[in-house]
N, C-alpha and C positions, 0 to 999 in steps of 0.2 A: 610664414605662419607655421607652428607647430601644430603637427599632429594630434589629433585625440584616443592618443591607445591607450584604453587601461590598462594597468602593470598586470594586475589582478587574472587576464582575460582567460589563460590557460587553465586557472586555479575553476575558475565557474565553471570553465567547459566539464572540467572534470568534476563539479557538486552536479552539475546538469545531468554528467550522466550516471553517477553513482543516485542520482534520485529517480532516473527511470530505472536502473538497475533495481531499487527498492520497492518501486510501483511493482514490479512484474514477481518480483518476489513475495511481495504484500497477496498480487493476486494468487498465483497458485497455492499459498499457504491459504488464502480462503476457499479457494477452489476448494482444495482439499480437505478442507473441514466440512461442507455443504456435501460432496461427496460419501463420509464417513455419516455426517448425518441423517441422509436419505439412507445407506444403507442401514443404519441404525432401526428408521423408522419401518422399514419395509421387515426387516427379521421380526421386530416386536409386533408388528402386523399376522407376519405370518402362523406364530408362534400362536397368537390369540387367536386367527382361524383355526390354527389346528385346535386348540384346547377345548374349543365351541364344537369342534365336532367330536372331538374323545367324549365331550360332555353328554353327547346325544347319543354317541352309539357305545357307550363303556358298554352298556350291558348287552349289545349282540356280540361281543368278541365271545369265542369259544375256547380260550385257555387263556390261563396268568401269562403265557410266554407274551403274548399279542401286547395285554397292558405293560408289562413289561418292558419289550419295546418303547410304548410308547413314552414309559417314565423315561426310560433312558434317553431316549430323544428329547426329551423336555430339560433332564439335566444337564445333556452338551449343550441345549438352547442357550437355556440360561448363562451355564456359562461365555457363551459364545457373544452375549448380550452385556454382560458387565465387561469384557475384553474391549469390546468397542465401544462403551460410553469410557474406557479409561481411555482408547486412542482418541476417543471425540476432546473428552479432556486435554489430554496432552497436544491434538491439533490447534485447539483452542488458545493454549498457553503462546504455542509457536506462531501463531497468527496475529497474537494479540504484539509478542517481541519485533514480528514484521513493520505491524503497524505503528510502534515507535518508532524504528529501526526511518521508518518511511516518515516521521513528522521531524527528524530530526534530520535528517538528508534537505526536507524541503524548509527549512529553516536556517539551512547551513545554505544555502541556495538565494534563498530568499535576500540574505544576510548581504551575500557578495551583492548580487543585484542591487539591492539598495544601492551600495556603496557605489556600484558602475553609477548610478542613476545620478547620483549627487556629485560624482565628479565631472560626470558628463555636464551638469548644469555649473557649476561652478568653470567648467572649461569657457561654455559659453557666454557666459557673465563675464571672463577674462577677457575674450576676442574682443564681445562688446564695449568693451570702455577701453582695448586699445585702436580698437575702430572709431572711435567718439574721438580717442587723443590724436589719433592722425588726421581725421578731416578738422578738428579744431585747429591743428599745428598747419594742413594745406589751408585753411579761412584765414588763418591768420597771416600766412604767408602773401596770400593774394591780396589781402589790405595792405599789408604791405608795400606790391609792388604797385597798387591803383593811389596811394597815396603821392 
């Protein structure tokens, strides 16, 4: 009786693991954008408590230097704010090339699989009806010999 090896077997092993390779990639590209975005949201957080309090005490500061300060603080804010919605961007982009990166792994996966799947049945389809022709060909032999 012949064996049932897929030709294929090595070729999956290796989508198999080029597609957990992409799962884990997929994740830290997301990780890392949930990351950038919490910190996103905690600056602009911050940025708005500070201004609610400049707002309340501008006028007990006792020189321009104090407000001063503070604009200048507000202008690195700022900047410091659109820097990280351009990495939230750019994490975004990279996440999003993951996530193809990762549907195309599991469809290139998927693909072989099928193929094992339908050769394996068409194997066993083959067994079966040379199983069926050999007890037909031993039935027939024994009428033979009972004749």
């Amino acid at each position: 009786m012949a064996a049932n090896k897929f030709e294929l077997e090595q070729v999956l092993g290796y989508r198999r693991e080029m597609e957990k390779l992409r799962i884990q990639e997929f994740a830290t590209s997301r990780q890392n954008l949930e990351q950038a975005h919490d910190y996103l949201r905690r600056e602009e957080e911050m940025v708005y408590e500070l201004s609610e309090e400049f707002r309340s005490r501008h006028q007990l500061f006792g020189s321009i230097d104090e407000i001063r300060m503070y604009a200048d603080f507000f202008k690195r804010k700022r900047e410091d704010i659109i820097k990280q919605k351009d990495r939230v961007l750019q994490l975004d982009i990279v996440m999003n090339e993951r996530r193809q990166d990762l549907l195309e792994a599991s469809k290139d996966k998927k693909a072989l699989e099928s193929l094992k799947e339908r050769k394996a049945r068409e194997f066993r389809l083959e067994m079966g009806q040379k199983e069926r022709k050999f007890l037909d060909e031993i039935s027939i032999q024994k009428k033979g010999e009972s004749e």
